[in-house]
Structure formats: C-alpha cells, structure tokens
Biotite code that builds the C-alpha atoms (Angstrom):
import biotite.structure as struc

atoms = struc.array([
    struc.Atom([-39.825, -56.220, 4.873], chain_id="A", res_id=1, res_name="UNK", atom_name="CA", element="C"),
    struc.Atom([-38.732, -52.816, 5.881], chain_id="A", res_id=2, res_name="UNK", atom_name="CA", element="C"),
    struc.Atom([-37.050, -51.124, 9.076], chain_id="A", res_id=3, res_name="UNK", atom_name="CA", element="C"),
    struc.Atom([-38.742, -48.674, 11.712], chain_id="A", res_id=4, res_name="UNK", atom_name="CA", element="C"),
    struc.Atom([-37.879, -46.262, 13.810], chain_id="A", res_id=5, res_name="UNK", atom_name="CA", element="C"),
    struc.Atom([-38.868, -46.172, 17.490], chain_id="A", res_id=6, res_name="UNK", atom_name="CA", element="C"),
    struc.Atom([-38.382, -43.522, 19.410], chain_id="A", res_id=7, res_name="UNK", atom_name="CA", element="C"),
    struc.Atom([-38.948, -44.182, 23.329], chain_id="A", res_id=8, res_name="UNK", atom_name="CA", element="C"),
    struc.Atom([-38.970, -42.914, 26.570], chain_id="A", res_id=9, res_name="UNK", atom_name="CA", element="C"),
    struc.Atom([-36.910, -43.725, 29.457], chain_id="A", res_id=10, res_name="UNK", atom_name="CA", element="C"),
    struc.Atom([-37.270, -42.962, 32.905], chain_id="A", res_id=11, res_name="UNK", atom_name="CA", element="C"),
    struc.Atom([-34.883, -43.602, 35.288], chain_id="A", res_id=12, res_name="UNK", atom_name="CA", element="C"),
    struc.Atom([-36.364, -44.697, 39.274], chain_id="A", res_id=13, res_name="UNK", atom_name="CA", element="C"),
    struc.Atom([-35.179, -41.526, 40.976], chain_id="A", res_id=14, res_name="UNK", atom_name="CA", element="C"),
    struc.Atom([-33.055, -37.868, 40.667], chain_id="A", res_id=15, res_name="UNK", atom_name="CA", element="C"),
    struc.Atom([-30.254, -40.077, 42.093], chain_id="A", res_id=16, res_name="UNK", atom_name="CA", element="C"),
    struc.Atom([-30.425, -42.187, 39.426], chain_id="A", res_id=17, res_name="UNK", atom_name="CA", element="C"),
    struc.Atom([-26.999, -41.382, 37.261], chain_id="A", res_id=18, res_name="UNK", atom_name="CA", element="C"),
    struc.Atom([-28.308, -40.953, 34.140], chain_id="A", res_id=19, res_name="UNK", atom_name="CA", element="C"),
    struc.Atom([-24.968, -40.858, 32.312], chain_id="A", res_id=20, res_name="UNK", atom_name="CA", element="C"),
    struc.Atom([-24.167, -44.330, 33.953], chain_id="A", res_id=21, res_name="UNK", atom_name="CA", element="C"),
    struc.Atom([-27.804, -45.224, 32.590], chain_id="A", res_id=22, res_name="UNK", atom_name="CA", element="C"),
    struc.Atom([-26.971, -44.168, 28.911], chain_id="A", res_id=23, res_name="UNK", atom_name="CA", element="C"),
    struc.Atom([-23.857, -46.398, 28.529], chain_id="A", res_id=24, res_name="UNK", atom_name="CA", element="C"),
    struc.Atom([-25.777, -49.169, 30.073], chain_id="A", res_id=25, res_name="UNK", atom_name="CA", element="C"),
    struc.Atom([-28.497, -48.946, 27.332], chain_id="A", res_id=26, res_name="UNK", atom_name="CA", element="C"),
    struc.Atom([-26.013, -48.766, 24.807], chain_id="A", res_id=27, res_name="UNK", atom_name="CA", element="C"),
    struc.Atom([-23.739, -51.649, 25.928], chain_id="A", res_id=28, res_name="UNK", atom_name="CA", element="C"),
    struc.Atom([-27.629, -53.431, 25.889], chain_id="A", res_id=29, res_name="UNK", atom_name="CA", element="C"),
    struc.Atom([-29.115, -52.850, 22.676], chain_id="A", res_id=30, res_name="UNK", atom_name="CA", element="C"),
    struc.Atom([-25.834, -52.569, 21.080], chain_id="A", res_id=31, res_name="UNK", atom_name="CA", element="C"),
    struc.Atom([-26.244, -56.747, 19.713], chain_id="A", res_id=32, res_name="UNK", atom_name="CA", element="C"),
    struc.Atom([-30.467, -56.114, 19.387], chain_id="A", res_id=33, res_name="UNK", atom_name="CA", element="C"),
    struc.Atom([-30.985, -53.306, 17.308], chain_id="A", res_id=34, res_name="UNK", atom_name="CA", element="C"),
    struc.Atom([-29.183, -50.229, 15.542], chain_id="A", res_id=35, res_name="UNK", atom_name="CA", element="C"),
    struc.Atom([-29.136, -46.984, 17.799], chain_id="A", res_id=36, res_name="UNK", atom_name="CA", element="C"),
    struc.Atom([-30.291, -43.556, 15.768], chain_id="A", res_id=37, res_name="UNK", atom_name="CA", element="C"),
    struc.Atom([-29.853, -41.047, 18.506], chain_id="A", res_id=38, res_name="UNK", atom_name="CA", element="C"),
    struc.Atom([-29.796, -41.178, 21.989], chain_id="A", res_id=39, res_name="UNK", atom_name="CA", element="C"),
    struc.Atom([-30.267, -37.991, 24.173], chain_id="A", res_id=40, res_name="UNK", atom_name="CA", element="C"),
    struc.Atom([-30.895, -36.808, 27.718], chain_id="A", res_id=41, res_name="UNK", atom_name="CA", element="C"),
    struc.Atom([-34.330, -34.482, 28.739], chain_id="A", res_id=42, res_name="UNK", atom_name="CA", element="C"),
    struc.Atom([-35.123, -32.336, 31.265], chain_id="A", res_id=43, res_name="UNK", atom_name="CA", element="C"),
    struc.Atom([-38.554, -33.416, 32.430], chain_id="A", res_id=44, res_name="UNK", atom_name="CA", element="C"),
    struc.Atom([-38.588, -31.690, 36.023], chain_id="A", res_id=45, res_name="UNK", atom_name="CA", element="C"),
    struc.Atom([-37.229, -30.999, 39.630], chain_id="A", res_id=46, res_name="UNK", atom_name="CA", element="C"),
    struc.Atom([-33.926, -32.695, 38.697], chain_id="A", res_id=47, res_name="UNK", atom_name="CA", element="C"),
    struc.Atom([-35.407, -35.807, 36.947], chain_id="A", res_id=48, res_name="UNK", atom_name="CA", element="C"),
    struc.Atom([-34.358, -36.735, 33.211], chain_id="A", res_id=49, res_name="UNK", atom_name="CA", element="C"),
    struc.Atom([-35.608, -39.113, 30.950], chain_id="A", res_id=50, res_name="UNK", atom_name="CA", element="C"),
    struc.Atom([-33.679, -40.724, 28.186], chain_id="A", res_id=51, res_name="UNK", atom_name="CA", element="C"),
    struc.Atom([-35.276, -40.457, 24.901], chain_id="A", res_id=52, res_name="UNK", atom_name="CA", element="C"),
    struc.Atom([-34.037, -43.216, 22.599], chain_id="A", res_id=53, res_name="UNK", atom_name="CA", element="C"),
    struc.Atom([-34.516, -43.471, 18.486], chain_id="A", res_id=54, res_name="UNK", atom_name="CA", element="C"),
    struc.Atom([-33.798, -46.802, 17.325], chain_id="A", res_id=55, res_name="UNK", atom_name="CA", element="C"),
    struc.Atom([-34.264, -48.816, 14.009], chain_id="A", res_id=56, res_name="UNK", atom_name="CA", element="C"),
    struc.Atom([-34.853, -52.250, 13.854], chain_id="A", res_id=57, res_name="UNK", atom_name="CA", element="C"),
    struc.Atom([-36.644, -54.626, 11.207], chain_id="A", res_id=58, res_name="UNK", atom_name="CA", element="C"),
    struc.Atom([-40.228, -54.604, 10.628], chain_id="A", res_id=59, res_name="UNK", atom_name="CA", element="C"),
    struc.Atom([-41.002, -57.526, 12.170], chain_id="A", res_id=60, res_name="UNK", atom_name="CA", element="C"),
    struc.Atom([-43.159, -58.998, 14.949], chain_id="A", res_id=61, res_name="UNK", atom_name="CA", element="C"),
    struc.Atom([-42.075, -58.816, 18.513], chain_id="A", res_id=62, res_name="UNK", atom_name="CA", element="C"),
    struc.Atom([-38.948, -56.993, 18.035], chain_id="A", res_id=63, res_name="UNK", atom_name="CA", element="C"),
    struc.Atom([-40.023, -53.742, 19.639], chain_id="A", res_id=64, res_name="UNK", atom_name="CA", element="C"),
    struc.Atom([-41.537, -55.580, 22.712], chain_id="A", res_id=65, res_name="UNK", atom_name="CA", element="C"),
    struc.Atom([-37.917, -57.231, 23.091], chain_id="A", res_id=66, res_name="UNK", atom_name="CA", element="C"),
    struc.Atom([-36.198, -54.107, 23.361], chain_id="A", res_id=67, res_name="UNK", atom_name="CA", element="C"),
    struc.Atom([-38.973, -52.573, 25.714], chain_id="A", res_id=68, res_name="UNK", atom_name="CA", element="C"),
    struc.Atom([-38.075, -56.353, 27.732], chain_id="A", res_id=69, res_name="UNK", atom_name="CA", element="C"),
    struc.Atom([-34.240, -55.680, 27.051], chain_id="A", res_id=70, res_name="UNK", atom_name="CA", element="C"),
    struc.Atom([-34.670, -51.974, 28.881], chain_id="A", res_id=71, res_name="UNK", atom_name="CA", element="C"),
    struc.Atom([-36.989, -52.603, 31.207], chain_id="A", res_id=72, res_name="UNK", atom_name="CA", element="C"),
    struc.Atom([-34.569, -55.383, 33.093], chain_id="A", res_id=73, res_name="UNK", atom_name="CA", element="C"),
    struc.Atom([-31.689, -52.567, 33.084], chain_id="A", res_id=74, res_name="UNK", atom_name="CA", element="C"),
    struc.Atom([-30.886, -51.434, 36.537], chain_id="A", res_id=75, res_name="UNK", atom_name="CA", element="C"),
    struc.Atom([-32.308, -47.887, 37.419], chain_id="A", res_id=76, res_name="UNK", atom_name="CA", element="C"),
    struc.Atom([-34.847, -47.850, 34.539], chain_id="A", res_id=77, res_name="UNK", atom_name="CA", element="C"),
    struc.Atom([-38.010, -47.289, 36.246], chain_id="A", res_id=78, res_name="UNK", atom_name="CA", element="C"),
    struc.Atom([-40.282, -46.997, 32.849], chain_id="A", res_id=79, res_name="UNK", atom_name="CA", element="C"),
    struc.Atom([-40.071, -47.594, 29.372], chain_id="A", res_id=80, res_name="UNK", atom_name="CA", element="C"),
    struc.Atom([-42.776, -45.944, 27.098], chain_id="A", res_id=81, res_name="UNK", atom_name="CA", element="C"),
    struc.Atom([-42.906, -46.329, 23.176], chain_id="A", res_id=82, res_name="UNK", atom_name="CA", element="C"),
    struc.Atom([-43.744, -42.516, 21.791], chain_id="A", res_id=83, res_name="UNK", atom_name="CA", element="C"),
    struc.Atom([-43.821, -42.988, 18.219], chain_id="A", res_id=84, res_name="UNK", atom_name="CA", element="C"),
    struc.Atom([-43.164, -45.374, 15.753], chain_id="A", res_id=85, res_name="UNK", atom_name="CA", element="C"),
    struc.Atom([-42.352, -45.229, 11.784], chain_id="A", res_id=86, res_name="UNK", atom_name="CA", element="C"),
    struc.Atom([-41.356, -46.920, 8.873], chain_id="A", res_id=87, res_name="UNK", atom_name="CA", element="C"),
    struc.Atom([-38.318, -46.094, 7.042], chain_id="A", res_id=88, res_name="UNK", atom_name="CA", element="C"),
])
C-alpha cells in the first residue's frame, strides 16, 4: 500500500484561543501518529485563524479518522475538517 496526504482544517474555539500554543500542541500530538508535511497558520476573519495541517500517513483504513479523533480531543480545537486528500 501507498501513503496520502491530508490536508485539514483546524479551528480553534475562539480569537482568544493562542494559536501558537495550539500549533505546538498538535505537533507534540501527531508527532508518534503520523508524519507532518507542513503546518501553517490562516487568516480566516475578525481575528480568528485556522490551522491548516498537511500530513502523510499510510493508506490504510481508519488512520485519517484517528488523527481527526487525536485533534479533535486537543484543548482549544473547536473543529477539525478534512479538505483534501491524495495519494502519494
């Protein structure tokens, strides 16, 4: 089997929310799960930012939805949305 890439979407629960804080947290929580790609910061609007989040893991079943578990339980995450996916 192959790898994929997922690149995904997170939001944190307010402006407050630090999102630097948020960033290391995601990293120290994947960092055993998965192999991080690229992890950057967006503006989506009056003062919110999302994290967007490219990551490859193997092409197999239910590791995706274990990541999107692994975020979601992360303090200050609010959402976690999957906005593409690819083989590699």
């Amino acid at each position: 089997m192959g790898e994929v890439l997922a690149s995904l979407r997170i939001l944190p629960e307010d402006s407050e929310t630090d999102i630097t804080k948020l960033s290391s947290d995601i990293r120290k929580s994947l960092d055993s799960i998965c192999s991080i790609n690229r992890l950057t910061q967006e503006e989506i609007g009056f003062g919110l930012e999302a994290v967007i989040l490219e990551v490859i893991v193997p092409d197999e079943e239910g590791k995706l939805s274990a990541i999107e578990e692994t975020l979601s339980k992360i303090a200050g995450v609010s959402q976690v949305d999957t906005q593409n996916v690819s083989l590699i």
